[in-house]
TORDRENVEX-672333 format. One record per residue (C-alpha): residue number from 0; x negated, z negated, y; residue in three letters. Coordinates in Angstrom, 1 decimal. Layout:
REM residues N
+-----+--------+--------+--------+---------+
| num |      X |      Z |      Y | residuo |
+-----+--------+--------+--------+---------+
| NUM |      X |      Z |      Y |     Ala |
...
+-----+--------+--------+--------+---------+
//
This chain:
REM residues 296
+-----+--------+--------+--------+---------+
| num |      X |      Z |      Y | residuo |
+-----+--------+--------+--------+---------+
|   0 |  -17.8 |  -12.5 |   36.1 |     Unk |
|   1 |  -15.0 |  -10.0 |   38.1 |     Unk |
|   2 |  -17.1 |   -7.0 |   36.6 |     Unk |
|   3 |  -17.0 |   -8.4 |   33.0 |     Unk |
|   4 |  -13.2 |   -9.2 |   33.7 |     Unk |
|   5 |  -12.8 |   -5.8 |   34.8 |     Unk |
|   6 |  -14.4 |   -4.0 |   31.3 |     Unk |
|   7 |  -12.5 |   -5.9 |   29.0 |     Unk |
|   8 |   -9.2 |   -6.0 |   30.5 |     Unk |
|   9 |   -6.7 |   -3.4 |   28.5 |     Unk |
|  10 |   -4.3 |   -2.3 |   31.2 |     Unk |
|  11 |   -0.9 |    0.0 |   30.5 |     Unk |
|  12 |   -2.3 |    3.5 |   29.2 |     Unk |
|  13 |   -0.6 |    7.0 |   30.9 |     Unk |
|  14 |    2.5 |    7.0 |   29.1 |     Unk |
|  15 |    3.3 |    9.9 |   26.7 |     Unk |
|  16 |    6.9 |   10.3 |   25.6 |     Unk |
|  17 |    7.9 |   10.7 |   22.2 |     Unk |
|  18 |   11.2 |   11.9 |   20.3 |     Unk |
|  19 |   13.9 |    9.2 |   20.8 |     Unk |
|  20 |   15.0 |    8.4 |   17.8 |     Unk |
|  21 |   18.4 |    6.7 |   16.9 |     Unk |
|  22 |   19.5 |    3.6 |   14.0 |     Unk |
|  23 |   19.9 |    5.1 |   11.1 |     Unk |
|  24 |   23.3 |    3.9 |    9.1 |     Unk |
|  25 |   20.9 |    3.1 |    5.6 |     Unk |
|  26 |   17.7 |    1.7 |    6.9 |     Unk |
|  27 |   15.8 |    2.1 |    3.7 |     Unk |
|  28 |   16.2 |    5.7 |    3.2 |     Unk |
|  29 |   13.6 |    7.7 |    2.1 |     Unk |
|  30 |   12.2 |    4.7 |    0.5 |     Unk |
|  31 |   11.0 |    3.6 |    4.4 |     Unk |
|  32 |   10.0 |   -0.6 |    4.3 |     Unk |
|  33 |    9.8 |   -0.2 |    8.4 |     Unk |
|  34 |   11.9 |    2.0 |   10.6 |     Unk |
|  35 |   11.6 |    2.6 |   14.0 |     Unk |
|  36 |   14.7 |    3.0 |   16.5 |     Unk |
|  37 |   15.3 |    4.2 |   19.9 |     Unk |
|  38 |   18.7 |    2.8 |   21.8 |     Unk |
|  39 |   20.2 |    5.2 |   23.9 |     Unk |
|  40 |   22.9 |    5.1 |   26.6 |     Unk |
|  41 |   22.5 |    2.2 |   28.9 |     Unk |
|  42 |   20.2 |    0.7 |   26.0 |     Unk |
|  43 |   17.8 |    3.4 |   26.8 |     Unk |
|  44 |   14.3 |    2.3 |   26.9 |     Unk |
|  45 |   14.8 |   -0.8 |   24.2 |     Unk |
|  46 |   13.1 |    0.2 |   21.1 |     Unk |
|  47 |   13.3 |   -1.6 |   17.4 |     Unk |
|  48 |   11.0 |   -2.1 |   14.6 |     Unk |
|  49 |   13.6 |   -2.5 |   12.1 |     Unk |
|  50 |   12.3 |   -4.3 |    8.1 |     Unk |
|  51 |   13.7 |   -3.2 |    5.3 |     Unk |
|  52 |   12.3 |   -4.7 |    2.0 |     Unk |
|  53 |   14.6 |   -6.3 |    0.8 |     Unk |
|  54 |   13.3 |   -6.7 |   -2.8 |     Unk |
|  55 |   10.5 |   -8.7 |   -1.6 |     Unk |
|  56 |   12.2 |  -10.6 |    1.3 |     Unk |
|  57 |   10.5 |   -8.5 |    3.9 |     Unk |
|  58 |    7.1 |  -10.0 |    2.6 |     Unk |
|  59 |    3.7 |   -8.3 |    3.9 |     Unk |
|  60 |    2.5 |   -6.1 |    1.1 |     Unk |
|  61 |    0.0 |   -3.4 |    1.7 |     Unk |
|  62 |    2.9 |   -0.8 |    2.2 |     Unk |
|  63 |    5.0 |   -2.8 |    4.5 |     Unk |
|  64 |    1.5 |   -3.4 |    6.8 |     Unk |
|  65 |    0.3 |   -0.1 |    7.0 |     Unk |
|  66 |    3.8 |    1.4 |    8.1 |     Unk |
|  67 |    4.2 |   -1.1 |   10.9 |     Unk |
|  68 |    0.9 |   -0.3 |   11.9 |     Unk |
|  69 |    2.0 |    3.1 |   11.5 |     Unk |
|  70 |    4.9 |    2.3 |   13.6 |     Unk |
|  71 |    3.5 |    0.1 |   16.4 |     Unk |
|  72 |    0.9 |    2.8 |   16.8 |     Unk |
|  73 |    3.5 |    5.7 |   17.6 |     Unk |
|  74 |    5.5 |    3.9 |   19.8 |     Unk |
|  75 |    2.2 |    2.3 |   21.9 |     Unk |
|  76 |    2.4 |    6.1 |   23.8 |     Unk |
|  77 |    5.9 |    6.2 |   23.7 |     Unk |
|  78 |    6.4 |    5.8 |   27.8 |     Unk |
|  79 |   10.3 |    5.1 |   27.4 |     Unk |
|  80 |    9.4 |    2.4 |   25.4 |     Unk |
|  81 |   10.0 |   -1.2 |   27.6 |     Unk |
|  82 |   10.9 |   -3.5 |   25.1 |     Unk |
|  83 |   10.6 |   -3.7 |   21.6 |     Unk |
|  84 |   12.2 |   -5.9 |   19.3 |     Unk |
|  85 |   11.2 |   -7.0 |   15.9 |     Unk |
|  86 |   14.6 |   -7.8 |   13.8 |     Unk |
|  87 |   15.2 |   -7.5 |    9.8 |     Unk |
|  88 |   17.3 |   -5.4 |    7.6 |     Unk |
|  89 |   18.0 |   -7.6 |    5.3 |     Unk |
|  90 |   20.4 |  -10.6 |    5.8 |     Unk |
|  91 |   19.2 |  -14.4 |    5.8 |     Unk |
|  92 |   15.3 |  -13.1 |    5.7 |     Unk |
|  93 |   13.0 |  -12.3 |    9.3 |     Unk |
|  94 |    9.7 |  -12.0 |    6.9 |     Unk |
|  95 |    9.1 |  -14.4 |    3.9 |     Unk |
|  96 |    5.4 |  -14.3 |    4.7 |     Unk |
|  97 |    2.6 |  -12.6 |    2.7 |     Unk |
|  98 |    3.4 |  -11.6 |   -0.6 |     Unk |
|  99 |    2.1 |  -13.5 |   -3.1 |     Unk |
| 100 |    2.6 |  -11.7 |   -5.7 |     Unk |
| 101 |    1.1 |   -9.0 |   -4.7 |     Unk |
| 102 |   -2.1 |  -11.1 |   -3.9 |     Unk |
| 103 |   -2.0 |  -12.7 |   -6.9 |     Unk |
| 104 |   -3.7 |   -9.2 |   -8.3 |     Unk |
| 105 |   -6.6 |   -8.8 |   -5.9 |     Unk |
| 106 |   -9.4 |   -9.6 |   -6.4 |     Unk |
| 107 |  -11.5 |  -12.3 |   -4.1 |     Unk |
| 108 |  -13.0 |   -9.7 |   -1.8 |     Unk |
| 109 |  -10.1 |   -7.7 |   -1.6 |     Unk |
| 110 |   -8.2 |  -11.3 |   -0.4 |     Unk |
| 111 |  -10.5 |  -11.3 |    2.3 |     Unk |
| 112 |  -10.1 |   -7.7 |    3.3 |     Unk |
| 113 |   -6.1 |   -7.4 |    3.2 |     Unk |
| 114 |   -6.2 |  -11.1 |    5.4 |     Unk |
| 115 |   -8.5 |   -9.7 |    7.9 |     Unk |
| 116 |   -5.9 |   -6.4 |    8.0 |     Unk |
| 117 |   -3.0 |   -9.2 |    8.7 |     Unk |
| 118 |   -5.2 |  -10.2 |   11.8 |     Unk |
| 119 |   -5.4 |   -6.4 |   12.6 |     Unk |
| 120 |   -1.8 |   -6.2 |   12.6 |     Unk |
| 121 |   -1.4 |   -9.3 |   14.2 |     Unk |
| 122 |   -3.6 |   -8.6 |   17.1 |     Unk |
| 123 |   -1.6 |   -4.7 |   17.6 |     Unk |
| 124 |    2.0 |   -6.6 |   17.8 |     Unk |
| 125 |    0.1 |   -7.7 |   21.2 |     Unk |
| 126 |    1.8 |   -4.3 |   22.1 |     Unk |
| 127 |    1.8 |   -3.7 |   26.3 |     Unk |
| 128 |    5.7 |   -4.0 |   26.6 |     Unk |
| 129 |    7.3 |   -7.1 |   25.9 |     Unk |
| 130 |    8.0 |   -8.1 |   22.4 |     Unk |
| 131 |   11.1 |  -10.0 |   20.9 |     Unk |
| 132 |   11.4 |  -11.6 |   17.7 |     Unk |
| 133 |   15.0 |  -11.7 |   16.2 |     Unk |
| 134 |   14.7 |  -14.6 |   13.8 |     Unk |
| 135 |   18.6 |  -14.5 |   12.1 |     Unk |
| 136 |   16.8 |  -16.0 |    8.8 |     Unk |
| 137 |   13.6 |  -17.4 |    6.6 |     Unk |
| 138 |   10.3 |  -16.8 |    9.2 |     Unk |
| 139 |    7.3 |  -18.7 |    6.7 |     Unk |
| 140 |    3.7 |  -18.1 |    6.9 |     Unk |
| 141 |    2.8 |  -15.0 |    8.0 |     Unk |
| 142 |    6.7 |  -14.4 |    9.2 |     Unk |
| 143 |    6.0 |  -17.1 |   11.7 |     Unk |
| 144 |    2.8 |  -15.9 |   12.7 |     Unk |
| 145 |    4.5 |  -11.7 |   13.4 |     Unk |
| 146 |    7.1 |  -13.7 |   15.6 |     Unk |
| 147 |    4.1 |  -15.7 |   17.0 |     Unk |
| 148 |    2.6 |  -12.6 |   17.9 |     Unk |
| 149 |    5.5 |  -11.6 |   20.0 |     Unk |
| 150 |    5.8 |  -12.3 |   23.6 |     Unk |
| 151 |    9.8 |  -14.2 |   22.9 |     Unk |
| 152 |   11.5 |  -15.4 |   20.2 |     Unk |
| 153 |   15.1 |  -15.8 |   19.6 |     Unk |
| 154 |   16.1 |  -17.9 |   15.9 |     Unk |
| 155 |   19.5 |  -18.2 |   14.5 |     Unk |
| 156 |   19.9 |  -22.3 |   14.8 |     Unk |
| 157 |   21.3 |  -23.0 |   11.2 |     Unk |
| 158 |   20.3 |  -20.2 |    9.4 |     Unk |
| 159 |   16.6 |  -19.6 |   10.3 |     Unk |
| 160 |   13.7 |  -21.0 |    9.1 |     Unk |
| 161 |   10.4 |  -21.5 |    9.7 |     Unk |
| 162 |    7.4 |  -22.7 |    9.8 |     Unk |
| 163 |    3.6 |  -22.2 |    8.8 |     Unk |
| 164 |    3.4 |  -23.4 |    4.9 |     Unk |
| 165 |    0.3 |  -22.4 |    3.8 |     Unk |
| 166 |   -1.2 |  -26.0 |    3.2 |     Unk |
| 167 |    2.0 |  -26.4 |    0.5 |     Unk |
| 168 |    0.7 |  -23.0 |   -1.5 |     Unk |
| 169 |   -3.1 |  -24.1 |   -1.3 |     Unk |
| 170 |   -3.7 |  -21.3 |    2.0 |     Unk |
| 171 |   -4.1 |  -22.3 |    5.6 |     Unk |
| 172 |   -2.9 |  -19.8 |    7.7 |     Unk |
| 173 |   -5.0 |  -16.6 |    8.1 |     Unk |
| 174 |   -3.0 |  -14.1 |   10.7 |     Unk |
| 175 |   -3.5 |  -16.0 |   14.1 |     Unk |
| 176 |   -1.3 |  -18.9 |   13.2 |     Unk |
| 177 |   -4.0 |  -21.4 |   13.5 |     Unk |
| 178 |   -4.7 |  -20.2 |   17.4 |     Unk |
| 179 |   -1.2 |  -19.1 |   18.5 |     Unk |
| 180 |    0.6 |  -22.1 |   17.2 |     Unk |
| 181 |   -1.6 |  -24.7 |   19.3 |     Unk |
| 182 |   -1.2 |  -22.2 |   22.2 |     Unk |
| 183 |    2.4 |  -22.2 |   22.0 |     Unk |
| 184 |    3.1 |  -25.8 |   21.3 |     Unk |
| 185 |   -0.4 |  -27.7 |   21.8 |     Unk |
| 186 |   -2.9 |  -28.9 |   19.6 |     Unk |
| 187 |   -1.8 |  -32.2 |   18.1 |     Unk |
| 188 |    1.9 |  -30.6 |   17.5 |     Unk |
| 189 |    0.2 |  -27.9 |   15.9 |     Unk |
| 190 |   -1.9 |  -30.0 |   13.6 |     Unk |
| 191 |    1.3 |  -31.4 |   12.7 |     Unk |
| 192 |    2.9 |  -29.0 |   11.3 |     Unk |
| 193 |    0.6 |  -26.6 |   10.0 |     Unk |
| 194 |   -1.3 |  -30.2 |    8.1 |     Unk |
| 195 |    2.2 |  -31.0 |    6.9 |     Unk |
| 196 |    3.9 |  -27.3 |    6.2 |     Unk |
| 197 |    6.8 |  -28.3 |    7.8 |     Unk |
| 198 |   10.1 |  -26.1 |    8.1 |     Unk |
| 199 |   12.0 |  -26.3 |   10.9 |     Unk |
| 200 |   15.7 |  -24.7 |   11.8 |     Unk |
| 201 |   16.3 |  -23.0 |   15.1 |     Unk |
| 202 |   17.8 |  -25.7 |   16.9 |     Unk |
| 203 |   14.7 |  -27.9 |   16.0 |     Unk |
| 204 |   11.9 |  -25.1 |   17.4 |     Unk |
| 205 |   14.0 |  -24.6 |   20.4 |     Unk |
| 206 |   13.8 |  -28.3 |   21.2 |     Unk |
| 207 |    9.7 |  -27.9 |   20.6 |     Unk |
| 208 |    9.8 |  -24.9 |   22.5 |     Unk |
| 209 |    8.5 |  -22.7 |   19.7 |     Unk |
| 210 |   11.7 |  -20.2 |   20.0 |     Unk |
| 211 |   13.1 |  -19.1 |   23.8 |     Unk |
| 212 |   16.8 |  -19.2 |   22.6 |     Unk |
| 213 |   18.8 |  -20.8 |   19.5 |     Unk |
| 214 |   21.9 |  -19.3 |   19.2 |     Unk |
| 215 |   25.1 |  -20.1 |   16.5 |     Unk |
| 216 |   24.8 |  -17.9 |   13.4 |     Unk |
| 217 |   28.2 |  -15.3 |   13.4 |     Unk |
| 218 |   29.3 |  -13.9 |   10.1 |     Unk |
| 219 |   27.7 |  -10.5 |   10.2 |     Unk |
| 220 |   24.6 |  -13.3 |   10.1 |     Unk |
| 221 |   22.9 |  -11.2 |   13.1 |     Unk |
| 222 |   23.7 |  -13.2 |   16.3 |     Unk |
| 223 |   20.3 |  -13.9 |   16.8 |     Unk |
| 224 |   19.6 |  -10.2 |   17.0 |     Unk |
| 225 |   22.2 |   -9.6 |   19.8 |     Unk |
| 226 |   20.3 |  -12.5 |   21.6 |     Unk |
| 227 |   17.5 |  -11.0 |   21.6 |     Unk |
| 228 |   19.1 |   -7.6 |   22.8 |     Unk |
| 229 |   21.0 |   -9.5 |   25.5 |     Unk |
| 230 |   17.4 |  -10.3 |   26.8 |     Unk |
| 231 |   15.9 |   -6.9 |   26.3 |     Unk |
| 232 |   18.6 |   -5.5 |   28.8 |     Unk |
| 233 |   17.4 |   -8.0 |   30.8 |     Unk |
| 234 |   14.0 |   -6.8 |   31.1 |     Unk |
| 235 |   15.0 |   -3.1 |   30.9 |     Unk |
| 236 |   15.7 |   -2.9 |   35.0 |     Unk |
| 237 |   13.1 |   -3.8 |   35.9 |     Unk |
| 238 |    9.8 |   -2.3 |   37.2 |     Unk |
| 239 |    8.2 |   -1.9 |   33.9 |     Unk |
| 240 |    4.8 |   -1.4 |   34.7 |     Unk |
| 241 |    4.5 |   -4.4 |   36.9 |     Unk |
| 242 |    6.1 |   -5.9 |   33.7 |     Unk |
| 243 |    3.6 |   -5.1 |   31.8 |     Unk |
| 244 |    0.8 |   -6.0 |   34.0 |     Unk |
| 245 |    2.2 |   -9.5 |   34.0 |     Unk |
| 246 |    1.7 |   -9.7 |   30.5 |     Unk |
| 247 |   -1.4 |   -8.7 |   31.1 |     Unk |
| 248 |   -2.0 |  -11.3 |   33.6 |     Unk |
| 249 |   -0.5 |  -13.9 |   31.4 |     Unk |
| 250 |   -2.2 |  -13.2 |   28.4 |     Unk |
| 251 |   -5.7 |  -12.9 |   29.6 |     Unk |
| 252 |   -5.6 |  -15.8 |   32.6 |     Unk |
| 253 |   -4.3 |  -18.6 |   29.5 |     Unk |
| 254 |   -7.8 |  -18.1 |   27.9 |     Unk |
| 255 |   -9.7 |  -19.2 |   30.6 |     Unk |
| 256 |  -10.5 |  -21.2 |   33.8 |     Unk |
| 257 |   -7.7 |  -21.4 |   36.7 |     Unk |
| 258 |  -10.6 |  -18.9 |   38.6 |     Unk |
| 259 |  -10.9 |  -17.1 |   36.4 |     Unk |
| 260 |   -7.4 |  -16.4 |   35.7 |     Unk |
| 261 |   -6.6 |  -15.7 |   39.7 |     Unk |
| 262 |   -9.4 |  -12.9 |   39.2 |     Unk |
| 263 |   -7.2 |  -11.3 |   36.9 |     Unk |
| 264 |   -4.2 |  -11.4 |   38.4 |     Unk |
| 265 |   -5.8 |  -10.1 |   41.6 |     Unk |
| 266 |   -6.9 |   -7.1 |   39.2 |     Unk |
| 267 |   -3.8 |   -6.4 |   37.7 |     Unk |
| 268 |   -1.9 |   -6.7 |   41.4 |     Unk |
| 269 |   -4.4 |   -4.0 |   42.7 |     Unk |
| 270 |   -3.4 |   -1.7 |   40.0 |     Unk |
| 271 |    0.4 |   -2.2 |   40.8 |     Unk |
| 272 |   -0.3 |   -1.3 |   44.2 |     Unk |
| 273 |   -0.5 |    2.2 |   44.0 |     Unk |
| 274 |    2.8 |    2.6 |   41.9 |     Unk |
| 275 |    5.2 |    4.4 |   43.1 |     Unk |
| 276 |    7.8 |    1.5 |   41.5 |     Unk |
| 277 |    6.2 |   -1.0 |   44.1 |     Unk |
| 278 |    7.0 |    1.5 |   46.9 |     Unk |
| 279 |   10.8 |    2.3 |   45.3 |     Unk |
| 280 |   11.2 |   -1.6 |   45.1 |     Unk |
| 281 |   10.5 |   -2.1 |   48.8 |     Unk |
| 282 |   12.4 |    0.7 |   49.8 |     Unk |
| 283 |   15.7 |   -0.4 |   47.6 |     Unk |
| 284 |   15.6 |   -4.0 |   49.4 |     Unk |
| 285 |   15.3 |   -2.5 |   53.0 |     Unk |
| 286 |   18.2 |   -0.4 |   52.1 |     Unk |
| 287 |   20.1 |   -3.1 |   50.2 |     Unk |
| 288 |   20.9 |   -1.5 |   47.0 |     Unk |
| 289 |   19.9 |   -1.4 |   43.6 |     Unk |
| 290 |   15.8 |   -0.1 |   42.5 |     Unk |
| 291 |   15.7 |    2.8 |   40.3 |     Unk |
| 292 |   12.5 |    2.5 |   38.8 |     Unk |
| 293 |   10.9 |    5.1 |   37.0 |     Unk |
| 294 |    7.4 |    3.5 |   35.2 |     Unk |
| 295 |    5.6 |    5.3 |   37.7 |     Unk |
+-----+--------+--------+--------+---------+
//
């Protein structure tokens, strides 16, 4: 069972640094539906998949999923990455879902293809760094499920939205929503509101425990945003790749047996012990001061 354990367990690759990139002042330039930033200064290290579409309300049309693929899969060897946080461009909207309009032109087989590509995506937004959702507005469908997909989720509480709809448009949900949403909140609350389509505001999935924080909505309509940042910098000092291996841990010992789940975290605490973070970590509490850890 360990060996088995051992094969299919994806562990933190070597890290392989990329340009940092700063915020552009016009997201959508160069016609760009998904742009990726890199904070600098003390923010260093907190990257953001910024959406920008706003003619479709940030729906998931082919163009918008293949450049966030295109951007998840960059920053995946980016080693300064150590957070990354999902937030829109365009005000009141996270992601409206899939776009309907779009899918209204395909044919049934190519339904069945583009659906199993929203899994796809889905399943890559299971990046090895922590992942935030900033939820300022609308999150429906397959909105909800990308933020489901995320490790933490921060909603504006009057001004967001969400929920999984499908049943009210003749769909059930086809991106994960189905197995994350009964992971995240049970199975019978689940069943509730994906049989019903139910909406819910922030305050009302923070009390279910569907969002992390709900936060009051300020006029640039972004609070939920700097909530989500105020936790990034959070995460940032700390040892990232024991971070990671956590999630690791986490995410692998909820699918199965109590046993089973101790096996893994014994194999992702052997591969922290050789860092040289662990040994920086020791050192910086023995000579009562800070850690500077280095992902190493």
């Amino acid at each position: 069972m360990l060996r088995v354990l051992t094969s299919t367990l994806r562990f933190p690759r070597p890290w392989k640094p990329l340009e940092t990139r700063g915020c552009s002042s016009n997201p959508g330039a160069a016609g760009r539906e998904i742009q990726v930033c890199a904070l600098a200064g003390p923010n260093q290290g907190i990257a953001e998949i910024l959406m920008n579409r706003p003619s479709a309300r940030n729906a998931l049309g082919n163009v918008f999923v293949s450049q966030l693929l295109e951007a998840l899969a960059q920053l995946r060897e980016d080693r300064q990455v150590r957070v990354l946080i999902f937030r829109s461009g365009v005000k009141g909207v996270f992601c409206a879902g899939a776009d309907l309009k779009e899918r209204e032109q395909m044919s049934e087989a190519e339904v069945g293809l583009f659906v199993q590509r929203l899994r796809g995506l889905m399943t890559e937004i299971a990046f090895p760094a922590p992942t935030i959702a900033a939820m300022d507005g609308f999150a429906l469908g397959g909105g909800l499920e990308l933020a489901l997909a995320c490790d933490l989720r921060v909603a504006a509480a009057s001004s967001a939205v969400m929920g999984l709809i499908e049943t009210t448009r003749g769909l059930l949900p086809g991106a994960g929503g189905t197995q994350r949403l009964p992971r995240c909140l049970g199975v019978a609350l689940a069943k509730e509101l994906i049989f019903t389509g139910r909406r819910l505001s922030g305050v009302q999935a923070q009390a279910l425990g569907l969002v992390n924080h709900a936060v009051a909505q300020n006029e640039e309509g972004n609070a939920a945003y700097h909530r989500a940042r105020a936790l990034a910098q959070e995460i940032l000092p700390q040892a990232p790749i024991a971070v990671r291996l956590s999630k690791v841990a986490i995410d692998r010992g909820i699918e199965v047996d109590i046993a089973s789940g101790m096996a893994i975290e014994g194999i992702c605490y052997a591969q922290n012990i050789p860092t040289r973070d662990r040994l920086e970590g020791m050192a910086a509490f023995r000579e009562k001061r800070l850690p500077r850890f280095v992902g190493e």
